[in-house]
N, C-alpha and C positions, 0 to 999 in steps of 0.2 A: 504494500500500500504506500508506504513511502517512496518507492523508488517513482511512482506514477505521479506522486508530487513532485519530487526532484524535477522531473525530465517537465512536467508542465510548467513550474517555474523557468528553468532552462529555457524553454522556447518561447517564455509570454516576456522573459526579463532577460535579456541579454545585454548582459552588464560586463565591462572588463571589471580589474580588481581597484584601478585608477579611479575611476567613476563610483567605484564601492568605497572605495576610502573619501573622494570628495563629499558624497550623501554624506555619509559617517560624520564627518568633520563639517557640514553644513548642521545637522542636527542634536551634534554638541552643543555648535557656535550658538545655535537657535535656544537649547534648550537652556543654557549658561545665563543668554540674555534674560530669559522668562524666569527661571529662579531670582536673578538679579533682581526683574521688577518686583516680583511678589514678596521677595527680601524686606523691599524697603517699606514697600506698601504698609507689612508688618509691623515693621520699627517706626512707621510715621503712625499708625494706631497705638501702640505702648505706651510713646509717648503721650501721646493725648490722655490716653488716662491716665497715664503718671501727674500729666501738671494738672489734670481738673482733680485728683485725689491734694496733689500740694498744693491747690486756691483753695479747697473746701480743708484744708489744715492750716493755713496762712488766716480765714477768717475765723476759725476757732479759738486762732492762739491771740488775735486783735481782740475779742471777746475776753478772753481771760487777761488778753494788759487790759484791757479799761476798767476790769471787774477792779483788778491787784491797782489800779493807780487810785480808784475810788475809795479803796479799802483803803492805802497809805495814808488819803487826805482826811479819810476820817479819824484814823489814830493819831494825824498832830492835830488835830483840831486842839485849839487853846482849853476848851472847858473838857474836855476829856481830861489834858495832861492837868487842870487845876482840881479835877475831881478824883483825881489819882492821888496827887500830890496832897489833899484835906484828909479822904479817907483813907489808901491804904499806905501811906507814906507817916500819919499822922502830924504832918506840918500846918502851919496857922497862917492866918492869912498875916503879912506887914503893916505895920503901927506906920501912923507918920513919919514920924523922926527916922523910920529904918527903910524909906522910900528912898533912891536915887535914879536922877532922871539923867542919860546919857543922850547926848546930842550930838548927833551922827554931819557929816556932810556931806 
């Protein structure tokens, strides 16, 4: 059965070994290129989800600075550190006489 394929091939494709290796080496060339594109194709999708995963991390981490800089603002607030400073520090508030005013320029 095979040899009936042989010989039909043989008479339908009459190819030298030259012409066999040019095909050969056309459909590397062909087939190198079309990996190439779908290579990149690939790599230009990864990408994309890698920076919409690093913008939806960039706006989570902008969320937690404004939380932490609102937190900061509240722990100097003046009447926290004087409400620290009365109860658990047990300090008293300044008499007159023990007032000094410094003058900046």
């Amino acid at each position: 059965m095979s040899n009936k394929w042989r010989r039909l091939a043989k008479s339908q494709f009459r190819l030298s070994s030259r012409e066999i290796r040019i095909a050969l080496g056309f459909f590397i060339l062909f087939g190198t290129a079309a990996m190439a594109f779908v290579w990149s194709n690939v790599q230009m999708i990864q990408n994309s989800y890698g920076y919409q995963a690093r913008a939806l991390e960039r706006k989570n981490l902008l969320k937690v600075n404004q939380r932490l800089k609102l937190e900061v603002e509240s722990l100097r607030s003046l009447s926290r550190v004087r409400s620290i400073a009365l109860g658990r520090l047990g300090m008293k508030e300044p008499k007159a006489p023990q007032l000094v005013t410094v003058f900046l320029k």
